[in-house]
N, C-alpha and C positions, 0 to 999 in steps of 0.2 A: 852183436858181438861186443862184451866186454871186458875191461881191462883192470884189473883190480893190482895194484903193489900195495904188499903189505911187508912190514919193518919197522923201525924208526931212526926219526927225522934225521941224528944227528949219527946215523951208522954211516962210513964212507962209500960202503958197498954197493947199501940205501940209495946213496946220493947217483954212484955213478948209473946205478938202475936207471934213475930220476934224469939224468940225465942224456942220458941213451934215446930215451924213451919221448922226450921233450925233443931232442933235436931231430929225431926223426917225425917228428906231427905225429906221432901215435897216443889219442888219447888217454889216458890214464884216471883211476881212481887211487888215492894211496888214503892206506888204514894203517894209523902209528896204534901197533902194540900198545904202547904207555897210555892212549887217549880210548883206543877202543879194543878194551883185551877181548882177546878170540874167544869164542863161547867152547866151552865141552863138545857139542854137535861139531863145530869147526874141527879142532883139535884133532878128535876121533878117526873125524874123515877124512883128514890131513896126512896122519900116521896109517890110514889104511890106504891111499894112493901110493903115499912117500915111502913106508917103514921108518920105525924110529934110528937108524940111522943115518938116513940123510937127515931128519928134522932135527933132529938134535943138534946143538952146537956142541960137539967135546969138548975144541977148544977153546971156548967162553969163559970166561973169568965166573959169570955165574955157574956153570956147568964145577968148573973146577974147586968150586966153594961149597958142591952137596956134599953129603957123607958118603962114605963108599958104597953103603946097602943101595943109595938112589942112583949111584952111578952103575951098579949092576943089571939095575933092576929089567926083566923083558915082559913086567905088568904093564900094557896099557894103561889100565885105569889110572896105576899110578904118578905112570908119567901126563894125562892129561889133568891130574891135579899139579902136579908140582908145573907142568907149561902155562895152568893158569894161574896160579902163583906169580911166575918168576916168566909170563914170556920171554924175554931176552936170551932164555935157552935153544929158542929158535932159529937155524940159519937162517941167515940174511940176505937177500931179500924173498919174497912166497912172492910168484908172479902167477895169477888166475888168470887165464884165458883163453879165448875159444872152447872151454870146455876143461881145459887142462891145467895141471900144477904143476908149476915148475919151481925148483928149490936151488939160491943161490944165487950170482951172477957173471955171464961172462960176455963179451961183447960177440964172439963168433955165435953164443948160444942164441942168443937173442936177434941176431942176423937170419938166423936159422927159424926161429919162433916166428917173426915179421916179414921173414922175404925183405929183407931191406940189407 
């Protein structure tokens, strides 16, 4: 069983993931966006657990900086180019494990994910 976060480093949301995560002994793998961008295959099967509305960031500064036609758009394809573009369009943080994805973070969630 493993444990994948994925984000980056210097997102607070990231961090408090990271921290959660570390204080309870639960080991972790963390994947920064900006070092290792998600591949198309990722993306795809991201949006197909998730839908693009939880994966999406709306509120993201980069979200808010596309043009309208991209902020409409409900083409997959399109949006796994522009996520691998511009990942940081991503909520933050993508928790893989046991099997599952989970998008976001909250401390009850994640209580609930680890039994802890």
């Amino acid at each position: 069983m493993s444990t994948v976060l994925f984000g980056i480093k210097n997102c607070d949301t990231v961090k408090k993931a990271q921290r959660f995560l570390t204080t309870h002994d639960i080991p972790f793998e963390f994947s920064d966006f900006r070092d290792e961008q998600p591949t198309a295959e990722q993306i795809q099967s991201w949006i197909a657990i998730l839908g693009l509305e939880t994966l999406v960031n709306k509120r993201s500064t980069t979200f808010r900086q596309l043009d309208d036609d991209a902020k409409q758009s409900n083409d997959a394809k399109r949006w796994v180019e522009l996520i691998q573009q511009q990942p940081t369009l991503i909520k933050r943080p993508l928790l893989k494990h046991d099997g599952s994805l989970y998008c976001g973070f909250s401390d009850k969630k994640y209580q609930e994910i680890f039994h802890v």
